[in-house]
ZAMARGU-4260 file (C-alpha; in steps of 0.2 Angstrom, whole numbers, plus 5000, padded with zeros to 4 digits):
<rodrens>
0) 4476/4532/4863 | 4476/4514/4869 | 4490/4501/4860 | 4482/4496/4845 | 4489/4483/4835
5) 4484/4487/4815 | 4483/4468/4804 | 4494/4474/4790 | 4502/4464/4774 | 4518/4462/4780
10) 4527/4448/4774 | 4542/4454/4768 | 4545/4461/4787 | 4543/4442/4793 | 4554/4438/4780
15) 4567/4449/4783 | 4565/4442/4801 | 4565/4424/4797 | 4580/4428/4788 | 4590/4435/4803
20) 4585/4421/4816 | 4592/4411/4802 | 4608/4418/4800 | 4609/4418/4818 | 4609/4401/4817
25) 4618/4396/4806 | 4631/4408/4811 | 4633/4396/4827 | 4646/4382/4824 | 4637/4369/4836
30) 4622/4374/4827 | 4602/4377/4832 | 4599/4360/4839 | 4610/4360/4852 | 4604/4378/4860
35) 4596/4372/4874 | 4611/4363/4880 | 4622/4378/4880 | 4617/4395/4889 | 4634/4404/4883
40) 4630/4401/4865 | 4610/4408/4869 | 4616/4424/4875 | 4627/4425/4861 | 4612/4423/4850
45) 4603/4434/4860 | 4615/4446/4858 | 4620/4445/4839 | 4600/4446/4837 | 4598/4463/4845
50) 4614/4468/4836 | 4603/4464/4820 | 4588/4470/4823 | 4596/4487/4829 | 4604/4487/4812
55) 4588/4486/4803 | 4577/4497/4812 | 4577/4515/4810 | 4572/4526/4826 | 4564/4544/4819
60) 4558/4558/4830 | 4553/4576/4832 | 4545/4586/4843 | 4524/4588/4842 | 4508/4584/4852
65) 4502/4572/4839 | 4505/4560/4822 | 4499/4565/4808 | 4492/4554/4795 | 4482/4563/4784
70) 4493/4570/4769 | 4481/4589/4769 | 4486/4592/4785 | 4504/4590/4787 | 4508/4609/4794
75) 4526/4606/4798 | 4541/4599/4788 | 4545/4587/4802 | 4527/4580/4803 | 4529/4576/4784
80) 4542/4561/4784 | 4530/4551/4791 | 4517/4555/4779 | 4531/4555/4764 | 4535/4537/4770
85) 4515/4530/4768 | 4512/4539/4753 | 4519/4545/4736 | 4513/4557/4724 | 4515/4559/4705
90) 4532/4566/4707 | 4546/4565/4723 | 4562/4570/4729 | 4580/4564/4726 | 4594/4562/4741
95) 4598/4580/4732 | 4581/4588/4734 | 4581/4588/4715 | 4562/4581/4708 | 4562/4566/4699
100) 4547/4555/4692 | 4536/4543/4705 | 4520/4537/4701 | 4521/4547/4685 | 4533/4537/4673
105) 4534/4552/4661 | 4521/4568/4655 | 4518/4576/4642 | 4511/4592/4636 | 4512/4603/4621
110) 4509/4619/4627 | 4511/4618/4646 | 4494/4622/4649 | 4485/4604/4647 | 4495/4590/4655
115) 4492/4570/4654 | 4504/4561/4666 | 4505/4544/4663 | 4507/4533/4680 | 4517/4515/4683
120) 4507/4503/4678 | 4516/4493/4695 | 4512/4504/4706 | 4501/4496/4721 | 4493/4500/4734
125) 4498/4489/4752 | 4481/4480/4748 | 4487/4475/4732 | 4477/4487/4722 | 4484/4498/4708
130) 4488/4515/4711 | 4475/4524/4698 | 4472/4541/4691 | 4455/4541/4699 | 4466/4540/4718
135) 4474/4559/4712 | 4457/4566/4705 | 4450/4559/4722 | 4462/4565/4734 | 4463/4583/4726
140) 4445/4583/4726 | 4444/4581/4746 | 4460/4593/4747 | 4449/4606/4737 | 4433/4604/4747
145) 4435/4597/4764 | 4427/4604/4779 | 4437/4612/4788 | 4449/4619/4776 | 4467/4612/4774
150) 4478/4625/4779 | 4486/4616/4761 | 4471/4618/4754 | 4478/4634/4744 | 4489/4626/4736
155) 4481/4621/4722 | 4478/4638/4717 | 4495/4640/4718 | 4498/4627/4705 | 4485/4635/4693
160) 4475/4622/4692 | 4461/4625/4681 | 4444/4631/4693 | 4455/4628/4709 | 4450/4644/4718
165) 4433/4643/4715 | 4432/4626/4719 | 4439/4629/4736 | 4430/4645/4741 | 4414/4633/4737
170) 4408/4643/4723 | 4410/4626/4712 | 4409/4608/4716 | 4423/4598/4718 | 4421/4590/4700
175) 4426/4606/4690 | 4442/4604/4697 | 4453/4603/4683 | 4458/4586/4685 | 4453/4571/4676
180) 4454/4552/4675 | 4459/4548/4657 | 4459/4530/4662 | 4467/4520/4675 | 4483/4524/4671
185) 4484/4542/4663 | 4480/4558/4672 | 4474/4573/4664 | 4478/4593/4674 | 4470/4606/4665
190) 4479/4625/4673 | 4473/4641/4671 | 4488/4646/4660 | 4505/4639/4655 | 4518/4632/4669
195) 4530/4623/4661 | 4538/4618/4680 | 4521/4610/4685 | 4532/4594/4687 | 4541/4601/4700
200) 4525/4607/4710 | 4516/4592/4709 | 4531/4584/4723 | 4520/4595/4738 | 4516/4582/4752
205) 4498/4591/4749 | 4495/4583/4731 | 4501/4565/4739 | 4486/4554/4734 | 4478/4543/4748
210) 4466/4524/4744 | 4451/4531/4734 | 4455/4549/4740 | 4449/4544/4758 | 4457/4550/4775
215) 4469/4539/4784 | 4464/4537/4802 | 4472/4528/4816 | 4456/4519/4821 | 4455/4509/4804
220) 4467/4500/4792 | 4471/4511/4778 | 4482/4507/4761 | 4500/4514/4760 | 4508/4517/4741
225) 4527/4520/4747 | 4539/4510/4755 | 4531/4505/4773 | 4513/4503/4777 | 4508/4504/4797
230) 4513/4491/4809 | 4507/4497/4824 | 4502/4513/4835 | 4504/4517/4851 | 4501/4535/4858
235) 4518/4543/4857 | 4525/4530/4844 | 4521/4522/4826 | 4529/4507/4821 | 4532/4505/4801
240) 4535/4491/4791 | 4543/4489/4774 | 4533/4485/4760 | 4552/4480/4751 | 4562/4467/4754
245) 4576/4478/4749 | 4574/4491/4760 | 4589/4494/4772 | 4579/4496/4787 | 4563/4484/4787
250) 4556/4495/4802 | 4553/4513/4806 | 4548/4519/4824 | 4542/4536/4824 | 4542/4545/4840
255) 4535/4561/4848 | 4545/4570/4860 | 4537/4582/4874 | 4547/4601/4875 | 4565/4599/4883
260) 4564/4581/4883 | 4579/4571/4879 | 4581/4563/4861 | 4595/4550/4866 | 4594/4531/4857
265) 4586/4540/4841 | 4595/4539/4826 | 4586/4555/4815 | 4578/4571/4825 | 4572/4584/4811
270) 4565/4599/4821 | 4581/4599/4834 | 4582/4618/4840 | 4599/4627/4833 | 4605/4630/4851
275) 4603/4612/4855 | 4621/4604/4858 | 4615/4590/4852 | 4611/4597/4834 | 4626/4591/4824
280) 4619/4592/4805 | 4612/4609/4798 | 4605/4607/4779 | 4599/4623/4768 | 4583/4625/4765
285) 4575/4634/4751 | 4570/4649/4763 | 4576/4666/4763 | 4577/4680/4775 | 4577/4699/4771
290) 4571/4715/4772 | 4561/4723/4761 | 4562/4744/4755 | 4548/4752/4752 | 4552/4762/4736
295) 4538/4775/4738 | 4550/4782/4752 | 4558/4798/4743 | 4576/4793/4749 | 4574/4773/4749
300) 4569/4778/4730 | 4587/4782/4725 | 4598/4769/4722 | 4613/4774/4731 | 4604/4773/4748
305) 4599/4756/4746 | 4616/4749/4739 | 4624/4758/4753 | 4613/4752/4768 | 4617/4734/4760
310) 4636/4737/4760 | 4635/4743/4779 | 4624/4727/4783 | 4633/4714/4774 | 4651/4722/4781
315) 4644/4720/4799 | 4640/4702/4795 | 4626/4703/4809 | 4617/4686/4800 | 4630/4673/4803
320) 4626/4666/4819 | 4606/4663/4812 | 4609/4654/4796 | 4621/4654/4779 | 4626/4672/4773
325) 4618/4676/4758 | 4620/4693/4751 | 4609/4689/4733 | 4591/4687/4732 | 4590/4669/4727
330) 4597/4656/4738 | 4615/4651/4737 | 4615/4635/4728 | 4604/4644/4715 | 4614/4660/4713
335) 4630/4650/4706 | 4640/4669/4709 | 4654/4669/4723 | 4650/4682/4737 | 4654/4698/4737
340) 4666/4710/4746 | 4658/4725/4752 | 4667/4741/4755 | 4660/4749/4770 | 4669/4765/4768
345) 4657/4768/4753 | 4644/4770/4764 | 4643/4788/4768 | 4647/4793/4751 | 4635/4787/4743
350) 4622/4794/4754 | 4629/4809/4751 | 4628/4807/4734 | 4610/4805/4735 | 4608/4820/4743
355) 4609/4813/4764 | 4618/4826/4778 | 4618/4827/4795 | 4606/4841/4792 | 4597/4831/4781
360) 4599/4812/4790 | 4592/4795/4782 | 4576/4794/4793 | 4569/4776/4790 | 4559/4765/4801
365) 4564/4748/4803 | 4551/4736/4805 | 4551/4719/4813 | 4543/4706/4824 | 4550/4708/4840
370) 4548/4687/4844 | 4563/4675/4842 | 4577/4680/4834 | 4570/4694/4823 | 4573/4707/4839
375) 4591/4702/4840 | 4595/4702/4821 | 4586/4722/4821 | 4595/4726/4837 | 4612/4722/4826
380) 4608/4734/4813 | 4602/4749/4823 | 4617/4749/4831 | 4626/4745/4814 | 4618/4760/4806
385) 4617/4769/4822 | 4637/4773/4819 | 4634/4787/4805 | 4629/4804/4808 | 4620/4804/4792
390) 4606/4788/4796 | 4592/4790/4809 | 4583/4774/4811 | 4566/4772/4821 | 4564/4753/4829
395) 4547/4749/4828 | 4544/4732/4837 | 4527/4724/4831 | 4518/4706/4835 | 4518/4695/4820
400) 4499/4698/4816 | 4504/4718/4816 | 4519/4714/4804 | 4509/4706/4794 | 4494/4721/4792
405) 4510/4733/4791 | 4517/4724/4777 | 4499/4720/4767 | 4497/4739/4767 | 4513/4746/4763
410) 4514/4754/4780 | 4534/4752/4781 | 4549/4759/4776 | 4561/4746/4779 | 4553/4727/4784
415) 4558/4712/4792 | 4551/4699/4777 | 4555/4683/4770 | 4553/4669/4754 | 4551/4648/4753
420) 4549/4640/4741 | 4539/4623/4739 | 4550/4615/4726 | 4568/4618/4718 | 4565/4632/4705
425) 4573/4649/4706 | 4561/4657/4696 | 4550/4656/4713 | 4559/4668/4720 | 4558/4679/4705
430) 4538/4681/4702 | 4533/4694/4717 | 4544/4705/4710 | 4532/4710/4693 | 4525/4725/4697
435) 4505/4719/4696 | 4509/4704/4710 | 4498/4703/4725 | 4515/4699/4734 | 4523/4715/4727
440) 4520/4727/4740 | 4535/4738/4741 | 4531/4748/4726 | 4546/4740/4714 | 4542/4741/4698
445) 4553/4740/4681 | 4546/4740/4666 | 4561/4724/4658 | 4558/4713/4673 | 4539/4714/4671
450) 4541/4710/4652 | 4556/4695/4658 | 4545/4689/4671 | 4530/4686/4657 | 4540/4678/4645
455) 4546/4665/4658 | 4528/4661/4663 | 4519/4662/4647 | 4531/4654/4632 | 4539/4637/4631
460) 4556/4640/4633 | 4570/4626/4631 | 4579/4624/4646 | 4595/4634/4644 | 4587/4648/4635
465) 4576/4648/4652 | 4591/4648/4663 | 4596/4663/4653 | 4582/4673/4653 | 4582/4668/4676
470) 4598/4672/4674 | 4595/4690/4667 | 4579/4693/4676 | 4590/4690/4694 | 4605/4702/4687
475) 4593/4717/4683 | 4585/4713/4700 | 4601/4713/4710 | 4607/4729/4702 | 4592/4740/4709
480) 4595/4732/4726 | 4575/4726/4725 | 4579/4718/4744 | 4591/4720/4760 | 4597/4701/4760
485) 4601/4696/4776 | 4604/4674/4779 | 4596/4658/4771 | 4588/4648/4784 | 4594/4630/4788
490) 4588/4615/4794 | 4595/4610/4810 | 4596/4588/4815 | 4603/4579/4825 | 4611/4564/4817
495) 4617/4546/4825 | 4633/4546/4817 | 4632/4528/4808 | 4617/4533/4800 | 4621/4536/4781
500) 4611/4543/4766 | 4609/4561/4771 | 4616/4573/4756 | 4622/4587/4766 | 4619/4599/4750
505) 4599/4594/4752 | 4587/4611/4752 | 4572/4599/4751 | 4569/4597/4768 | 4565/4581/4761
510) 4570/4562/4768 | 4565/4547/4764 | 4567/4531/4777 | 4570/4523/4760 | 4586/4530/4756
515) 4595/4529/4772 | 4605/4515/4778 | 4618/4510/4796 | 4634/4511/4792 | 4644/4493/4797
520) 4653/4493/4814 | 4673/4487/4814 | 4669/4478/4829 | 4651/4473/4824 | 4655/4457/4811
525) 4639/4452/4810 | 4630/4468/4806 | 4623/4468/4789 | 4636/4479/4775 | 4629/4498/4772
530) 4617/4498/4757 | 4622/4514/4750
</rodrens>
């Protein structure tokens, strides 16, 4: 794509400017009007400028073949800070990852099935229009039943949005979707049954709203509702302006970076491999990886055997150089439990105490995608369980596609799996363990977590009677060893030291250009304080 300069509203970027040169200035003790009589004193301007204009702009990059603009096609954390920085849904994200009201002021509902959010009535749009209810119905609307499909597209169902499904499959128009502009200013989501955590869901960079529901495109001016709106585009970088004068950095340069290059003078890369030396900041995500039992398996049905092919696992610690131990099912900062010690000498006992010998061997296959570092992690625990007399274990190296087939039709005994989640509740990691969900597919099944599970989804609980009944839920879950919990994935970035606003506890894969400021220099006076 050629340079293309885009006309925006951005007077508080010139401001901001205006402001600099004039501090500049002032900042000279023979003053402005006597510049051009003293070249010492203009490279000392020159100088203290680019010094200020570095500590105002913000450089951000990741590696991809394109920008992405258009909130329903965002495939890839990284390619969804830009899109998070133009636009702002009902709900968003804390420096925490916690989910906090946006456009939404407050909501109400009585019984967590019929929803009316009420928006800020000072919400704008960069043309100076007010964000509406109408630009959520419109958006979802286009979400629902663009052509192509959004590969996000799916994710109203998810939220149980009343019709969704049948919207998006084409059977129903886009206006049965079970959303409704009460007025301008108060939203109206209808689901299919009670959720009392819709809030939290409603943070997904797919439910962001765009101007009138229309697609942003690099070949015309489109409206922005966040904190910068588009300066200017260039074909491997996009030049963002702050729409708030109290904004740390008044610019943002986003760049794309080609395979293996370099990502030197960049202040945040997000999607920095783990073995790159340069990757100095790992954050947790909400992402779990594990394998799964298939409990139709006459010895993988007794108890003992599963607890003691976690114990020999976890003792070998064969996760630790791929992301954070985790030997629970939910993530760690949702577990609140201190890890446990394993006793590996346990582990031939209790095998034999359910009926394992070395004339009657554990006989499992192992399942798992031989791409990446899937192949390693399984070479690890064959030759972990490869130590015992009493375990024969099959390697079965598939494609992903074939993994995938495997796992959808319970052709496994042991599988290489894993759980996200697309906002912080740990009742996510919970619901495909109920015997009747379509993500269920290693034959678990207990008759008190079904009943648990049901009374989290369908009554209105008060918070701590909820963490409770989680609480309980995860307990029963752990002690029938539901899952072979291997790591938690992280999020590996590399990180200019001064820059500062990053909370290192942050699962959300979530930040903001908003909340990130440039830590002041000893040796830089003039450099504007940190904002945060």
């Amino acid at each position: 794509m050629s340079k293309k300069r885009i006309n925006r509203n951005v007077f508080y970027r010139k401001l901001v400017k205006f402001a600099m040169i004039l501090t500049a200035c002032i900042s000279v003790i023979t003053g402005c009007d006597k510049l051009n009589t003293s070249p010492e004193k203009k490279q000392q301007i020159a100088e203290m400028q680019q010094t200020q204009n570095k500590a105002h702009t913000l450089r951000r990059a990741f590696y991809a073949e394109s920008f992405v603009l258009d909130p329903h096609w965002v495939t890839y954390n990284s390619e969804g800070a830009l899109v998070r920085d133009l636009f702002v849904g009902l709900t968003a994200f804390d420096t925490k990852g916690n989910v906090v009201p946006a456009v939404a002021q407050n909501w109400v509902t009585e019984d967590n099935r019929t929803w009316l959010f009420i928006l800020d009535e000072k919400a704008t749009w960069s043309n100076g229009e007010s964000v509406s209810a109408s630009d959520f119905v419109l958006s979802w609307q286009r979400l629902a039943q663009q052509k192509p499909h959004s590969p996000l597209s799916a994710y109203l169902i998810f939220t149980g949005i009343k019709q969704a499904q049948e919207v998006v499959l084409g059977e129903k128009p886009a206006n049965a979707l079970g959303v409704e502009a009460v007025n301008a200013n108060t939203l109206k989501i209808v689901l299919e049954k009670p959720n009392s955590e819709l809030p939290k869901m409603l943070a997904h960079v797919a439910l962001l709203p765009t101007y009138q529901g229309e697609k942003p495109s690099a070949l015309a001016q489109f409206p922005t509702n966040a904190s910068y709106v588009v300066d200017e585009i260039q074909p491997h970088k996009i030049i963002l302006a702050t729409r708030q004068i109290e904004t740390p950095f008044s610019t943002v340069e986003y760049r794309l970076l080609a395979p293996n290059q370099a990502f030197a003078n960049n202040d945040l890369v997000e999607n920095v491999p783990a073995s790159s030396p340069q990757a100095n900041v790992a954050l947790p995500r909400l992402c779990t990886y594990f394998y799964e039992f298939n409990f139709a398996h006459p010895q993988l049905s007794r108890k003992e055997v599963r607890q003691a092919l976690k114990m020999k696992i976890h003792s070998a610690r064969i996760s630790t150089p791929y992301g954070i131990f985790n030997d629970a099912i939910l993530p760690k900062q949702m577990n609140g439990e201190n890890e446990r010690q394993w006793q590996p000498t346990v582990f031939e006992r209790l095998l034999t105490q359910a009926g394992v010998s070395v004339e009657k061997p554990l006989k499992l296959r192992l399942t798992y995608d031989e791409q990446g570092q899937h192949g390693a992690i399984a070479s690890k625990m064959l030759r972990t369980l490869g130590e015992s007399d009493l375990v024969y274990i099959q390697p079965q190296a598939v494609n992903f596609e074939t993994l995938l087939a495997k796992h959808a039709e319970q052709d496994f005994d042991l599988i290489r799996a894993g759980w996200c989640a697309d906002y912080p509740d740990p009742a996510v990691f919970l619901w495909k363990y109920h015997s009747a969900s379509a993500d269920n597919k290693t034959h678990y099944r207990n008759e008190k977590v079904d009943k648990a599970l049901e009374q989290l989804q369908n009554r209105t609980l008060s918070e701590p009677a909820r963490t409770a009944l989680i609480r309980q839920i995860t307990q029963w879950l752990e002690e029938d060893v539901v899952i072979l919990p291997m790591f938690q994935y992280q999020t590996w970035l590399k990180v200019e030291p001064t820059l500062l606003g990053i909370e290192m506890t942050n699962p959300s894969e979530v930040i903001y250009s908003k909340d990130l400021s440039r830590q002041r220099l000893e040796n830089d006076k003039d450099s504007n304080e940190p904002t945060n």
